[in-house]
N, C-alpha and C positions, 0 to 999 in steps of 0.2 A: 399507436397503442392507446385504448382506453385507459380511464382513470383506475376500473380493476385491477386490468394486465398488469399495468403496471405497480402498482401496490403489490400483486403478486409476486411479479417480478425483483421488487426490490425487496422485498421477505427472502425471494430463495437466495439471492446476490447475501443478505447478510446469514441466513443459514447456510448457506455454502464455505461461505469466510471463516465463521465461528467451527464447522465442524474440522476444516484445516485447520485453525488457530490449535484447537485439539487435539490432533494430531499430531502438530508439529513440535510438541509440549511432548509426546511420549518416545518421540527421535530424538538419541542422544546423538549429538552433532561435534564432532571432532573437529571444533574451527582450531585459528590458530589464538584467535583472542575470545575469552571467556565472556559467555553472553552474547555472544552472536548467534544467531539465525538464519534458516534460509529465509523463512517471510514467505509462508505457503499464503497467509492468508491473501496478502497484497496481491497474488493473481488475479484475484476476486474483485478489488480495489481497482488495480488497472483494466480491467473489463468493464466495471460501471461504468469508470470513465470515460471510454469509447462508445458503450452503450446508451449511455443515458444521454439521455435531453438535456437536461443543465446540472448546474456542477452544485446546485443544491441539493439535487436528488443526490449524488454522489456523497456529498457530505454525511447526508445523511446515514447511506450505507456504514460508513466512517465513524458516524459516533454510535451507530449502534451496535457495531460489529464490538468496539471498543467496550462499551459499556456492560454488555453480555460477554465479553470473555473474561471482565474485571470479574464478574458474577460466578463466574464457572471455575476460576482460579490463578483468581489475582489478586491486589491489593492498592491501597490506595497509592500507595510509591509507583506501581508496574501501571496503574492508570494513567498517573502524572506523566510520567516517563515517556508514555504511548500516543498521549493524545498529543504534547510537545511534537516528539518525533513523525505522528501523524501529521498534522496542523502543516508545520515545515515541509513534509513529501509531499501534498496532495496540494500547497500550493504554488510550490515548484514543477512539480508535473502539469500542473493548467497554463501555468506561465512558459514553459518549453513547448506545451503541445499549441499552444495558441500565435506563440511569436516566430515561432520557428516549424510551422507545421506541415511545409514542403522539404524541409532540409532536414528534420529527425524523427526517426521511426517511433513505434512503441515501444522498441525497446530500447532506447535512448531514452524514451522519456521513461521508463522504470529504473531506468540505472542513476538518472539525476532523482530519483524520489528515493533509492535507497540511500544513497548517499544526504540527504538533504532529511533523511531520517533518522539517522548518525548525528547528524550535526544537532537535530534539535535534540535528542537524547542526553548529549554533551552538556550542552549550554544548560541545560535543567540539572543535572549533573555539579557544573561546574556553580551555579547559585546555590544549590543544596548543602554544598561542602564549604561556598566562600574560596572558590580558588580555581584559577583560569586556567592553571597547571594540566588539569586533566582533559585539556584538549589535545596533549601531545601526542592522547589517542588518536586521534582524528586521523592518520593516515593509515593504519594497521582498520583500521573499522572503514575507513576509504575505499578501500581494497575489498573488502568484505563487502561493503554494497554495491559495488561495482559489480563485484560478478552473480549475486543473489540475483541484483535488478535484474541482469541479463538473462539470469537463467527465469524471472518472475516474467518478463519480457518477452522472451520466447514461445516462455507458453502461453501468454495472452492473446499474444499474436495470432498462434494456433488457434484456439479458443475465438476469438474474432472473428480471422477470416470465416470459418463455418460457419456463426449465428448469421454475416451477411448472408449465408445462403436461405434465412429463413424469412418469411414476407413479412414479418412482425418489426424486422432489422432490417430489412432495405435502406428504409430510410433514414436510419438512427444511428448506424455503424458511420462513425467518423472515422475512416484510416487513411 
């Protein structure tokens, strides 16, 4: 992929994030613990990352997905919060997709980024208030990203396999 394409490409990768981050804002979600998500946009997240060349590009999709959706209807707490809990997912998902890249799928490696998304949410959380207490969340939001991952995971998966079929991703799709 040219230096365009790919600029392009990582525009529509964060326009694509941001217009589900959007969406996923107007689905009211009947979890069992409050403030949980599916994490429409992370679909987007785990396709860069299969997609792209290196895991700067990726990042990048990441902080600007972040920073535009602070812009469209967030705040400086739901930023902190986001990019913690990003930061945590996206380098647990390079570290599973890299060490273990014969032995777990993409959707194992979304389901260790939701979870590992939780956790840095937590710890941001738990310095904010001065108190280690509220990681007793940690397994009810465990549970939760466990199965968002999977269901984030499947669809990428989806989502993947088909871009290998196009000659732009032959050679770029890692699965």
């Amino acid at each position: 992929m040219n230096k365009t394409s790919k600029m392009v490409y990582i525009s529509l990768l964060v326009a694509q994030a941001l217009v589900l981050f959007i969406f996923e804002r107007m689905i009211p979600v009947p979890f069992i613990t409050p403030g949980a998500k599916l994490g429409l946009a992370n679909i987007v997240i785990v396709i860069a990352l299969y997609t792209l060349d290196n895991y700067k590009e990726v990042f990048l999709v990441i902080f600007l997905r972040l920073l535009l959706s602070t812009m469209f209807g967030g705040n400086l707490s739901s930023l902190m919060f986001s990019l913690f809990g990003s930061v945590f997912s996206f380098l647990i998902m390079v570290v599973i997709k890299e060490v273990f890249k014969d032995k777990v799928s993409i959707i194992g490696v979304s389901s260790a980024g939701g979870v590992f998304h939780n956790i840095g949410q937590l710890l941001v959380a738990a310095y904010i208030v001065k108190n280690i207490g509220v990681m007793l969340y940690l397994p009810v939001l465990s549970i939760a990203g466990i199965v968002t991952g999977i269901f984030v995971g499947i669809t990428a998966n989806f989502v993947v396999n088909h871009l290998k079929k196009l000659p732009q991703f032959r050679k770029n799709v890692k699965i």
